[in-house]
MOPAC internal coordinates of N, CA, C and O (Angstrom, degrees):
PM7 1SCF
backbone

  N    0.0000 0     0.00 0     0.00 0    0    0    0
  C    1.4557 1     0.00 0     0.00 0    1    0    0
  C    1.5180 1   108.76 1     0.00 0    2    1    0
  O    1.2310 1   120.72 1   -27.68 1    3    2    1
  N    1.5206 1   116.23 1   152.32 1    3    2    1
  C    1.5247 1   113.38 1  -168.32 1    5    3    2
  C    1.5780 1    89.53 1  -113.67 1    6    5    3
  O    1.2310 1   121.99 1  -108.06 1    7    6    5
  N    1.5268 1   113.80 1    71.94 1    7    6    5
  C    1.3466 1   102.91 1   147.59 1    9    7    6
  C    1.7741 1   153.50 1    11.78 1   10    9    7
  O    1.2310 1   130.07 1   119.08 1   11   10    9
  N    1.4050 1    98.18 1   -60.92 1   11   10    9
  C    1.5730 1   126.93 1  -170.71 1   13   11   10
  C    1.6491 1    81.53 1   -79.40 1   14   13   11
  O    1.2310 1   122.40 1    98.21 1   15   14   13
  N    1.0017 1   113.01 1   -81.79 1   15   14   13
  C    1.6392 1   107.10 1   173.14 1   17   15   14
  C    1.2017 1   131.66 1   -17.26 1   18   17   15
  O    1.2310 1   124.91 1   130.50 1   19   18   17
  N    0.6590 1   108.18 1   -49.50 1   19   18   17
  C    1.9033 1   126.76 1  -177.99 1   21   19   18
  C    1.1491 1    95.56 1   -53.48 1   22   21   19
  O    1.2310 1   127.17 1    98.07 1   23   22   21
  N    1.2842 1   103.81 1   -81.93 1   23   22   21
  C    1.6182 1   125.13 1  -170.00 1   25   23   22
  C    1.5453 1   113.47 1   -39.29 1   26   25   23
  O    1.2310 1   120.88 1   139.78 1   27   26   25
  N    1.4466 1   115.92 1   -40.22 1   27   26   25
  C    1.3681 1   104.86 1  -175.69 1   29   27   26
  C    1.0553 1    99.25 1   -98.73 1   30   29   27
  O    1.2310 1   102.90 1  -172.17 1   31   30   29
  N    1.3838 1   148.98 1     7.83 1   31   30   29
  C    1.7052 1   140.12 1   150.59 1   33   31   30
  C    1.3210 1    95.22 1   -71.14 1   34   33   31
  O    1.2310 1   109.30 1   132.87 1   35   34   33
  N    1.2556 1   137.65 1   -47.13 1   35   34   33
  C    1.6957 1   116.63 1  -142.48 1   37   35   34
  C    1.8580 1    81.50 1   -78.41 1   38   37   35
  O    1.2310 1   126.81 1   135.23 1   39   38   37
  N    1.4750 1   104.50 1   -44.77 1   39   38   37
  C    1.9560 1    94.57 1  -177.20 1   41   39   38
  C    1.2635 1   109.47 1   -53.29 1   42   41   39
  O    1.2310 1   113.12 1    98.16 1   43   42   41
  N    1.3864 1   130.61 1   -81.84 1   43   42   41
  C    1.8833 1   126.38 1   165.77 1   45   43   42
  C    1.0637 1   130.92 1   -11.10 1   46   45   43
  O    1.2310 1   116.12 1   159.24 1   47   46   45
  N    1.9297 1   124.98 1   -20.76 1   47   46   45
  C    1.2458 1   125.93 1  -168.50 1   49   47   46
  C    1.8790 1    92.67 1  -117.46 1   50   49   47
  O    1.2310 1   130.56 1   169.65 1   51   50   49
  N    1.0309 1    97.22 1   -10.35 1   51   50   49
  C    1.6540 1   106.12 1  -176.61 1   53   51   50
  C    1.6425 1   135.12 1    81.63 1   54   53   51
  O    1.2310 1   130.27 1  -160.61 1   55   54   53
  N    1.6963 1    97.80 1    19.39 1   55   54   53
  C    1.0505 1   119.33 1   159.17 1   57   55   54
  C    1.6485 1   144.01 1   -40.34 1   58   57   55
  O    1.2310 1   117.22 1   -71.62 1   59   58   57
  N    1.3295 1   122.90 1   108.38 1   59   58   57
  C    1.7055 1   122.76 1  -146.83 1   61   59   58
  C    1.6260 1    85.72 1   -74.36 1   62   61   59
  O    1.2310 1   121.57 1   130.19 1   63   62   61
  N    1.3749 1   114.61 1   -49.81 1   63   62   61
  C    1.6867 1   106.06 1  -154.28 1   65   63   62
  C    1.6926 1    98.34 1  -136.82 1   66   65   63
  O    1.2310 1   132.53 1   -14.67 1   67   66   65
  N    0.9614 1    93.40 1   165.33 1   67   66   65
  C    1.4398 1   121.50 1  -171.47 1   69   67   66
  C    1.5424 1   121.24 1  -123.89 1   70   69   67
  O    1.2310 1   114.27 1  -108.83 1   71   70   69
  N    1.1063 1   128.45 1    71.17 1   71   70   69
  C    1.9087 1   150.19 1   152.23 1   73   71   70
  C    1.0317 1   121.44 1    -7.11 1   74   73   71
  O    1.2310 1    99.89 1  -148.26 1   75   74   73
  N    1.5133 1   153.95 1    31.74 1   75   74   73
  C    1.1019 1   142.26 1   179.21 1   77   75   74
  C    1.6207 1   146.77 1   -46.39 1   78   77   75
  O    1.2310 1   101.07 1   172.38 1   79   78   77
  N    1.2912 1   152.04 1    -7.62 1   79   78   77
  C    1.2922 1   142.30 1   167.69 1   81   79   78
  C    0.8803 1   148.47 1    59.19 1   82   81   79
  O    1.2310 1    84.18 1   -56.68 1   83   82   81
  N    1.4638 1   171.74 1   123.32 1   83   82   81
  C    1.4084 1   130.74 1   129.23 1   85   83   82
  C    1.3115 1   113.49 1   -84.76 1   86   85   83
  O    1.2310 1   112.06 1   -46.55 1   87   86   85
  N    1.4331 1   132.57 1   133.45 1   87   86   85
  C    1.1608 1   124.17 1   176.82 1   89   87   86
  C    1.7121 1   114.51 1    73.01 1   90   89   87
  O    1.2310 1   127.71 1  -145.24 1   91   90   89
  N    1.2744 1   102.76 1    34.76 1   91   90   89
  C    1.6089 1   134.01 1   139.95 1   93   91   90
  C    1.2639 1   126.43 1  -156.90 1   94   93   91
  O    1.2310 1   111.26 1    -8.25 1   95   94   93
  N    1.3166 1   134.06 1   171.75 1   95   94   93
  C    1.3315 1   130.51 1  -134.98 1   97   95   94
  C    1.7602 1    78.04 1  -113.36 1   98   97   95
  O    1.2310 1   124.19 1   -22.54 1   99   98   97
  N    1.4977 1   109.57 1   157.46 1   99   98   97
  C    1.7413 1   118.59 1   177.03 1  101   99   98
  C    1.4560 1    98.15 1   -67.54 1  102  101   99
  O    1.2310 1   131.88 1   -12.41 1  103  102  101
  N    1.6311 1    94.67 1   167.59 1  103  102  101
  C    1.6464 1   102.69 1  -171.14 1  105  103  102
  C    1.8196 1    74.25 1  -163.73 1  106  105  103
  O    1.2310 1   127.36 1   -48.41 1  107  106  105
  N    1.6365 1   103.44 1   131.59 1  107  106  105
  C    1.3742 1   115.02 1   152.11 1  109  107  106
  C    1.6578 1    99.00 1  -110.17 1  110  109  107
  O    1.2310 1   123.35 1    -2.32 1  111  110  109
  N    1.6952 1   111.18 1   177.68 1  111  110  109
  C    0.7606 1   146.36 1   -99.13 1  113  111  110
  C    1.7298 1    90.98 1  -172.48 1  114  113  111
  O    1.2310 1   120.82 1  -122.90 1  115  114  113
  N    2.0705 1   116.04 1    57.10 1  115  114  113
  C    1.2970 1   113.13 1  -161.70 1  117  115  114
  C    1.7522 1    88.60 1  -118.54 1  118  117  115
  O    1.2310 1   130.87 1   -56.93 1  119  118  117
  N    1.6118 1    96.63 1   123.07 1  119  118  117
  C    1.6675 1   101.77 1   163.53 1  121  119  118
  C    1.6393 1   104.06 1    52.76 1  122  121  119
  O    1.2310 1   116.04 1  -136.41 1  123  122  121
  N    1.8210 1   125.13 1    43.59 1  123  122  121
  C    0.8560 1   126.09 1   158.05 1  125  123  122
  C    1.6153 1   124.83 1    79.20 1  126  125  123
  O    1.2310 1   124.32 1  -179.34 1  127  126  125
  N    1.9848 1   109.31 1     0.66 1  127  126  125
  C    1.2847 1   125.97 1   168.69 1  129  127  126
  C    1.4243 1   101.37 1  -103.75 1  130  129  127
  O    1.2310 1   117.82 1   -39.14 1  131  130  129
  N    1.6082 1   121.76 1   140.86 1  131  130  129
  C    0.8791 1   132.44 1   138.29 1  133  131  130
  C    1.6693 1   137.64 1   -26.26 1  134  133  131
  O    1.2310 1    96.49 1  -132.36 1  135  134  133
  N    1.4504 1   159.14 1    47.64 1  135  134  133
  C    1.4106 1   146.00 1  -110.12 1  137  135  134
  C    1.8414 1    89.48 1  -136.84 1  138  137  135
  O    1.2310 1   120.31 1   -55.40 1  139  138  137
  N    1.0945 1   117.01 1   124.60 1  139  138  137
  C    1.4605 1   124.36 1   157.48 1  141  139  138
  C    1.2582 1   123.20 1   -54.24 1  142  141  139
  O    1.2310 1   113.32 1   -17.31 1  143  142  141
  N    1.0657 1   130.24 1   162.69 1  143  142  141
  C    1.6579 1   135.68 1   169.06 1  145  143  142
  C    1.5413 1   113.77 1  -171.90 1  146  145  143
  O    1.2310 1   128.61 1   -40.64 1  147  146  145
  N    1.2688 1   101.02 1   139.36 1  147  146  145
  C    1.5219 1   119.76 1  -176.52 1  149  147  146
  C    1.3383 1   119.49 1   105.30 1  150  149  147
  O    1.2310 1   123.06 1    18.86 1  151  150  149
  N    1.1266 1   111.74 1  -161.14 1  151  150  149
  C    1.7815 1   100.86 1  -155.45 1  153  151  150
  C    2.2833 1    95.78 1  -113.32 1  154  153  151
  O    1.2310 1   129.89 1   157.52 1  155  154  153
  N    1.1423 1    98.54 1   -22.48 1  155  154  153
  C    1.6588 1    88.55 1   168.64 1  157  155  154
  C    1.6867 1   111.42 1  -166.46 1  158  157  155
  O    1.2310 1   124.27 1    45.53 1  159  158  157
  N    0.8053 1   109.42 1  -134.47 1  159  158  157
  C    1.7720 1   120.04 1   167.70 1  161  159  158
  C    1.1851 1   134.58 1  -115.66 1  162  161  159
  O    1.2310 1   120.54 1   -43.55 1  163  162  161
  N    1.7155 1   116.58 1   136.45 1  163  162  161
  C    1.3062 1   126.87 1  -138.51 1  165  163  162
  C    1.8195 1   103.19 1   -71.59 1  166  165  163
  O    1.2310 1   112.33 1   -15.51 1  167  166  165
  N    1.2971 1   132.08 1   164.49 1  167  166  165
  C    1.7053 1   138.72 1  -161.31 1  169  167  166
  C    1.6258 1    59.95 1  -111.39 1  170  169  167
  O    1.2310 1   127.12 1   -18.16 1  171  170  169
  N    1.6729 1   103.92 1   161.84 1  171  170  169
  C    1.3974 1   142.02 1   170.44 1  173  171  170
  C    1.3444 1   101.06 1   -76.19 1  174  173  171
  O    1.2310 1   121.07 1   127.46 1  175  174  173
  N    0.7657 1   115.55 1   -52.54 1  175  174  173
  C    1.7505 1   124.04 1  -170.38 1  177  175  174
  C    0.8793 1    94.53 1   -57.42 1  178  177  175
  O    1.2310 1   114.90 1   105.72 1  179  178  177
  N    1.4284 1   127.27 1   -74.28 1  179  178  177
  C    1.5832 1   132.49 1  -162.64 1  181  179  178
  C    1.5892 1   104.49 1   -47.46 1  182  181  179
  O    1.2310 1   122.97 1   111.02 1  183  182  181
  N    1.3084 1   111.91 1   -68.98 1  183  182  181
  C    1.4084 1   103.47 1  -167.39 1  185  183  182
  C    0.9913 1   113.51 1   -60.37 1  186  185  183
  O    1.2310 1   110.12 1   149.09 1  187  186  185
  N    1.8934 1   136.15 1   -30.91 1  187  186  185
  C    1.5010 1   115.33 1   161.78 1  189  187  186
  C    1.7181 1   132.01 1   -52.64 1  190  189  187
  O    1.2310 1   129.36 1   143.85 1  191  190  189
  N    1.3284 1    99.57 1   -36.15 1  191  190  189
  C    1.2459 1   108.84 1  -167.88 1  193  191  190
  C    1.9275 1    83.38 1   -77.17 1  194  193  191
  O    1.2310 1    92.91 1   132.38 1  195  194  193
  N    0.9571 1   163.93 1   -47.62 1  195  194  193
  C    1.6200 1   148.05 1  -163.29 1  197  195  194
  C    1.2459 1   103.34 1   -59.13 1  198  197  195
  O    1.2310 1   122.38 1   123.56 1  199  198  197
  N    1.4771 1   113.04 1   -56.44 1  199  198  197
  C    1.4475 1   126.86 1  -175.72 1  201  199  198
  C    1.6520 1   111.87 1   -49.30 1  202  201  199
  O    1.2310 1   125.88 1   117.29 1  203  202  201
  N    1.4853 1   106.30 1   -62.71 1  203  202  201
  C    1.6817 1   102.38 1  -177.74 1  205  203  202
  C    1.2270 1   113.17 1   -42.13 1  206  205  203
  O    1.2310 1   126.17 1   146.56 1  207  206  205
  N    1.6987 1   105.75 1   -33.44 1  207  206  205
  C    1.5147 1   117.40 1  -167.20 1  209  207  206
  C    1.7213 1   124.15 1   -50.64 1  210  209  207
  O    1.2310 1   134.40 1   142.89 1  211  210  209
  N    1.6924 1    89.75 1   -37.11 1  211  210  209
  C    1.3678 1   134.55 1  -130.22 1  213  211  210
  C    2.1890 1    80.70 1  -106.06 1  214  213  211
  O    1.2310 1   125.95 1   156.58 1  215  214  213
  N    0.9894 1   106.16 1   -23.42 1  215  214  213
  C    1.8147 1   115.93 1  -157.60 1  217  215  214
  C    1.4667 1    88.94 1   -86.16 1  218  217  215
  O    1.2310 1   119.05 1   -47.00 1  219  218  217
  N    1.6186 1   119.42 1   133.00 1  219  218  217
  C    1.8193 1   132.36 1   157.11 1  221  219  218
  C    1.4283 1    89.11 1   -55.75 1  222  221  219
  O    1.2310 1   131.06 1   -25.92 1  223  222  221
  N    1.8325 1    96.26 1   154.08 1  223  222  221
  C    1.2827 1    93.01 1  -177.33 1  225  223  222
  C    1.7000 1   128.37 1  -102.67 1  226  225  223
  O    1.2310 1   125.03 1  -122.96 1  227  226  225
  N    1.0198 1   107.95 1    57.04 1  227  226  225
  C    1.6291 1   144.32 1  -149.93 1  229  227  226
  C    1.4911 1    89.18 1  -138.96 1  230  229  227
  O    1.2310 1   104.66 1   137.61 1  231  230  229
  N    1.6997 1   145.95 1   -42.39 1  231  230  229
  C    1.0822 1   129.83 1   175.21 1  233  231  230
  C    1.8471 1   114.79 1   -94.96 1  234  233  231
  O    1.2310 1   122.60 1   154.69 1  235  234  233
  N    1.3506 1   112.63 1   -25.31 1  235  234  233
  C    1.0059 1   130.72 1  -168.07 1  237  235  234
  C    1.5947 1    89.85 1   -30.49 1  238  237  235
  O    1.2310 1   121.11 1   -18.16 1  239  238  237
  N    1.8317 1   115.48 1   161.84 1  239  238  237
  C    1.2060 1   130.35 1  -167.66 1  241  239  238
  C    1.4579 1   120.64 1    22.80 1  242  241  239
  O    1.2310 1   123.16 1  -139.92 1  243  242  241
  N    1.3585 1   111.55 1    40.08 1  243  242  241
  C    1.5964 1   112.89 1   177.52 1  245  243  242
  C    1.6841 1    96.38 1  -107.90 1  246  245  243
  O    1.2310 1   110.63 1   151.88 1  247  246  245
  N    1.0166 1   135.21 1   -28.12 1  247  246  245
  C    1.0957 1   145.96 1  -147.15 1  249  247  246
  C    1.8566 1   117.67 1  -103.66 1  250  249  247
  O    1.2310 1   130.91 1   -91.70 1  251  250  249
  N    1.7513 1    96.56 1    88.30 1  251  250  249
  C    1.7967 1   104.06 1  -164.21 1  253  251  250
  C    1.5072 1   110.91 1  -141.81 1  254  253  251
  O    1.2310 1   123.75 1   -13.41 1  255  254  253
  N    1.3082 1   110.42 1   166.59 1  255  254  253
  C    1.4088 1   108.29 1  -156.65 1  257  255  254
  C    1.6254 1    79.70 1   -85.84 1  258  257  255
  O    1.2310 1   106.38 1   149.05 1  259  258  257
  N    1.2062 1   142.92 1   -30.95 1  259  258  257
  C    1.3690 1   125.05 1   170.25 1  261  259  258
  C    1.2657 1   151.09 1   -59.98 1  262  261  259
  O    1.2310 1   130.67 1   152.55 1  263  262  261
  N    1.4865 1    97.03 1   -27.45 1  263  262  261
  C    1.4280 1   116.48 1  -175.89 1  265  263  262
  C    1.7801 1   126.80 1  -119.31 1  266  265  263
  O    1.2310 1   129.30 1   132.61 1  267  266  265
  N    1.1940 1    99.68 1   -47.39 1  267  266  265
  C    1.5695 1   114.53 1   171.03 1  269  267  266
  C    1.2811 1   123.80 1   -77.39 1  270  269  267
  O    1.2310 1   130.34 1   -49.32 1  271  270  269
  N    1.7677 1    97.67 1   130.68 1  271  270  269
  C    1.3229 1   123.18 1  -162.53 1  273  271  270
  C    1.4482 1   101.52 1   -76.66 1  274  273  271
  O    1.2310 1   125.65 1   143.58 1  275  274  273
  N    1.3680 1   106.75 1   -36.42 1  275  274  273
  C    1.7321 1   127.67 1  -157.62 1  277  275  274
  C    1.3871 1   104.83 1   154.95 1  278  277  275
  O    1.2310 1   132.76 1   -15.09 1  279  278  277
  N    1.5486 1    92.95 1   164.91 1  279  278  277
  C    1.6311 1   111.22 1  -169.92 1  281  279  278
  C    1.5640 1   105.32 1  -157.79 1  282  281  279
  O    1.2310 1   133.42 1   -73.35 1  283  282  281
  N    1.4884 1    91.67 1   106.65 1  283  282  281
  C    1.6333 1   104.58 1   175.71 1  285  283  282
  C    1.4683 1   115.73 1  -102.81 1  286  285  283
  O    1.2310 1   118.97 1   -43.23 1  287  286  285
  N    1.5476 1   119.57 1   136.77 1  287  286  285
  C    1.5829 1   141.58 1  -177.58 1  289  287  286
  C    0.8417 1   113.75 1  -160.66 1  290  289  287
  O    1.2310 1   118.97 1    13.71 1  291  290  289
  N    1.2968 1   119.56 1  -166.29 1  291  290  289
  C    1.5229 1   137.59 1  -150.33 1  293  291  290
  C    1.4685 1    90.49 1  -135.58 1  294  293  291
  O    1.2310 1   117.86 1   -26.84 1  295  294  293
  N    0.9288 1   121.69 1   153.16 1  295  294  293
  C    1.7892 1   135.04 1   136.52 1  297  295  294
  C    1.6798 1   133.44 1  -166.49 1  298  297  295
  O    1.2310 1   127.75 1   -41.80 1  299  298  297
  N    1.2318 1   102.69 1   138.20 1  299  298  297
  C    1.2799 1   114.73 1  -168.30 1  301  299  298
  C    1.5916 1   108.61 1  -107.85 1  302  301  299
  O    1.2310 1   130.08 1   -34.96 1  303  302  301
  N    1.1322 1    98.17 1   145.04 1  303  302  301
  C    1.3535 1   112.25 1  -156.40 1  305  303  302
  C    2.2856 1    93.55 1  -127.23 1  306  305  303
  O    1.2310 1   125.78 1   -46.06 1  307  306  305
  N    1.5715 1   106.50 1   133.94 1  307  306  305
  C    1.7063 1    81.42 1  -166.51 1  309  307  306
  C    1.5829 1    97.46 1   -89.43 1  310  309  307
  O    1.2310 1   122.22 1  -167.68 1  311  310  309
  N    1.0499 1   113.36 1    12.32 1  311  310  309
  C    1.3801 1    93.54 1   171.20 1  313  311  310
  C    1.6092 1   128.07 1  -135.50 1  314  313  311
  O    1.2310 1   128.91 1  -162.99 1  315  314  313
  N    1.5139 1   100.44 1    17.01 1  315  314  313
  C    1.3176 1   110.33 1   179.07 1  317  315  314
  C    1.6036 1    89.21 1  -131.79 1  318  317  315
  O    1.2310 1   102.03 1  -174.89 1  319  318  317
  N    1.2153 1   150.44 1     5.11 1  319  318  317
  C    1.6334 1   143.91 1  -161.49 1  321  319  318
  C    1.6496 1   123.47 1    59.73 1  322  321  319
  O    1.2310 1   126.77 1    37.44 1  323  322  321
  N    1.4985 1   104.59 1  -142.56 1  323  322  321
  C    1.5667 1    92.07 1  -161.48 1  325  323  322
  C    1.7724 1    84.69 1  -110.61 1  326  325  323
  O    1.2310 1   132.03 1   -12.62 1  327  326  325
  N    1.5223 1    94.37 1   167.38 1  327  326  325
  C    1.4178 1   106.66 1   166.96 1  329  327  326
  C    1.7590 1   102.14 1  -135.95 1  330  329  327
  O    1.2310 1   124.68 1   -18.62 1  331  330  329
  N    1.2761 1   108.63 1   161.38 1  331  330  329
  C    1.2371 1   126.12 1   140.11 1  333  331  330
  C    1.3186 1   129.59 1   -99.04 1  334  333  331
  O    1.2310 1   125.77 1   -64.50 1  335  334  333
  N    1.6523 1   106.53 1   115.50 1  335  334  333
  C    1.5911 1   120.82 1  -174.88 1  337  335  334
  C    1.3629 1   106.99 1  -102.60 1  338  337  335
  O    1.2310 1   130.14 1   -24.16 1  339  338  337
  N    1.6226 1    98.05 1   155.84 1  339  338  337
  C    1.9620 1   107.85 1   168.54 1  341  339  338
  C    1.1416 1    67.33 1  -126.89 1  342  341  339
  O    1.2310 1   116.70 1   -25.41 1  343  342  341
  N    1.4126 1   123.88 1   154.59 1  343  342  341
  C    1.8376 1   152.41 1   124.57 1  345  343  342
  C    0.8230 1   113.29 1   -53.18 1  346  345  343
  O    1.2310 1   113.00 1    10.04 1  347  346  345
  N    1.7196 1   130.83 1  -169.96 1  347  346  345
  C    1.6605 1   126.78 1   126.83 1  349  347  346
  C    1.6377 1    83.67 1   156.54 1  350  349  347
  O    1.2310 1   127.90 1   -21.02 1  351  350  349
  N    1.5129 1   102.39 1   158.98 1  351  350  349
  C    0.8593 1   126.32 1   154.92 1  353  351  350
  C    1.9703 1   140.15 1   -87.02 1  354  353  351
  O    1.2310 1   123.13 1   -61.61 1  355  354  353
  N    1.2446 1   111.61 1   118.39 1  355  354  353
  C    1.6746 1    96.44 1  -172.67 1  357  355  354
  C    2.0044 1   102.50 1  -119.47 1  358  357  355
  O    1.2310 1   129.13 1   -29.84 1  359  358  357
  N    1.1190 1   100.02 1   150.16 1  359  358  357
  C    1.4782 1   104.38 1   158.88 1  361  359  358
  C    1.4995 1    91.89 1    44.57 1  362  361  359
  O    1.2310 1   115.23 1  -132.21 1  363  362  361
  N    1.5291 1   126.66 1    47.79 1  363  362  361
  C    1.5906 1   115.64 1   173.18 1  365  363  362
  C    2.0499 1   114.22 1    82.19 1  366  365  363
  O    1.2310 1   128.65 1   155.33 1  367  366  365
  N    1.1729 1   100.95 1   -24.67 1  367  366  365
  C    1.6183 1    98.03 1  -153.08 1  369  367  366
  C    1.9589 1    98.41 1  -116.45 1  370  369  367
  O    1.2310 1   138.07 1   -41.59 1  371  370  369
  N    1.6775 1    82.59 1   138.41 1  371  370  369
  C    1.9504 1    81.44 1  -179.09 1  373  371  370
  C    1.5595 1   119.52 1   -56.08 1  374  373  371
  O    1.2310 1   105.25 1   -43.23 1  375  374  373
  N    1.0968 1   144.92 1   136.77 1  375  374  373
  C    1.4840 1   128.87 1   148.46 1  377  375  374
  C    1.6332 1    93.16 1  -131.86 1  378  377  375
  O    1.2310 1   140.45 1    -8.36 1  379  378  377
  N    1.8572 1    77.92 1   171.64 1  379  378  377
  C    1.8420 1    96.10 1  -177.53 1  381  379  378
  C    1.7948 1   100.52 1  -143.60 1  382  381  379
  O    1.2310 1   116.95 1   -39.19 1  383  382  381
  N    1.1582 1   123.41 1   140.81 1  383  382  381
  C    1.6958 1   128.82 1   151.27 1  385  383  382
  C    1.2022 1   108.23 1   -89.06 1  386  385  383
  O    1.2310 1   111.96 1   -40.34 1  387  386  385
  N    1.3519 1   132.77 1   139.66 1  387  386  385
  C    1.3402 1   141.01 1   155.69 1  389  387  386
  C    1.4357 1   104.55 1  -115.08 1  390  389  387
  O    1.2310 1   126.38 1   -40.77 1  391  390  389
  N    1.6723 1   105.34 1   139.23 1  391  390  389
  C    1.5386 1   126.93 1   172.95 1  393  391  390
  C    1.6747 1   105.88 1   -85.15 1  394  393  391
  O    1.2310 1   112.34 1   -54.27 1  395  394  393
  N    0.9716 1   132.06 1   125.73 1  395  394  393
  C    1.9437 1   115.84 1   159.93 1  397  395  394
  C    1.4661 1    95.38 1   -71.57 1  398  397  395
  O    1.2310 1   118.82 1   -21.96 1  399  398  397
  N    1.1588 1   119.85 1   158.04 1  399  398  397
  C    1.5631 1   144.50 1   175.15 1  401  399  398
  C    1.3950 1    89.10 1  -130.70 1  402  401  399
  O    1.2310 1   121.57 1   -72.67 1  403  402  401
  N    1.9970 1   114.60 1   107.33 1  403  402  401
  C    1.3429 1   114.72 1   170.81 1  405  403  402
  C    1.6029 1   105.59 1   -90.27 1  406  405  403
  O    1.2310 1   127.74 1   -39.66 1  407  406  405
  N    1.2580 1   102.71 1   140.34 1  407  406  405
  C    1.5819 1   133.29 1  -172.61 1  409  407  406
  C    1.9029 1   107.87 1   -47.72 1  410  409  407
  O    1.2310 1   128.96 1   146.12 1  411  410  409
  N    1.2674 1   100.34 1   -33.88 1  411  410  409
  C    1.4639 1   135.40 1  -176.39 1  413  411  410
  C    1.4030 1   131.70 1  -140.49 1  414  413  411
  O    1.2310 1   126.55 1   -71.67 1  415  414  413
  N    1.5647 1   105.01 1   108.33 1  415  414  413
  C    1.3697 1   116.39 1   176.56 1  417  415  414
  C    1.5630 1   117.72 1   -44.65 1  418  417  415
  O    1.2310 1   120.10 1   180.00 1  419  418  417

């Protein structure tokens, strides 16, 4: 999955939040409906490996199906803006929510 993509469709389309998974397909969060996007459901790997990607490096290797409750940050992306993320692990499998932070009230 192309990530960077994502992210700047769900902002462009005016999407509040961002749904992440492993082993379900993304879903933003447009005008207060739930709406899918992309072509299927996310590999484990993949979505860990975006996320670590995605982690300041002050959380880096905190983030396991054993131990972590959740993991809240920031990240900015330069061509989609900033979000607010939770991490976490559920039922074994990575997921993440992202907030958009619009540039302008």
């Amino acid at each position: 999955m192309d990530f960077k993509s994502l992210f700047k469709k769900a902002v462009e389309t005016g999407a509040s939040d961002i749904h992440l998974h492993a082993g379900r397909t993304p879903v933003v969060r447009l005008h207060g409906r739930l709406v899918r996007v992309g072509d299927g459901p996310l590999a484990t790997g993949e979505l860990h490996a975006q996320i670590t990607q995605m982690l300041p490096n002050h959380l880096k290797g905190q983030l396991s199906a054993e131990g972590a409750k959740g993991l809240d940050f920031s990240y900015t992306d330069s061509a989609s803006g900033r979000f607010r993320c939770s991490a976490y692990y559920a039922v074994g499998q990575p997921g993440m929510t992202m907030r958009a932070i619009r540039g302008r009230i």
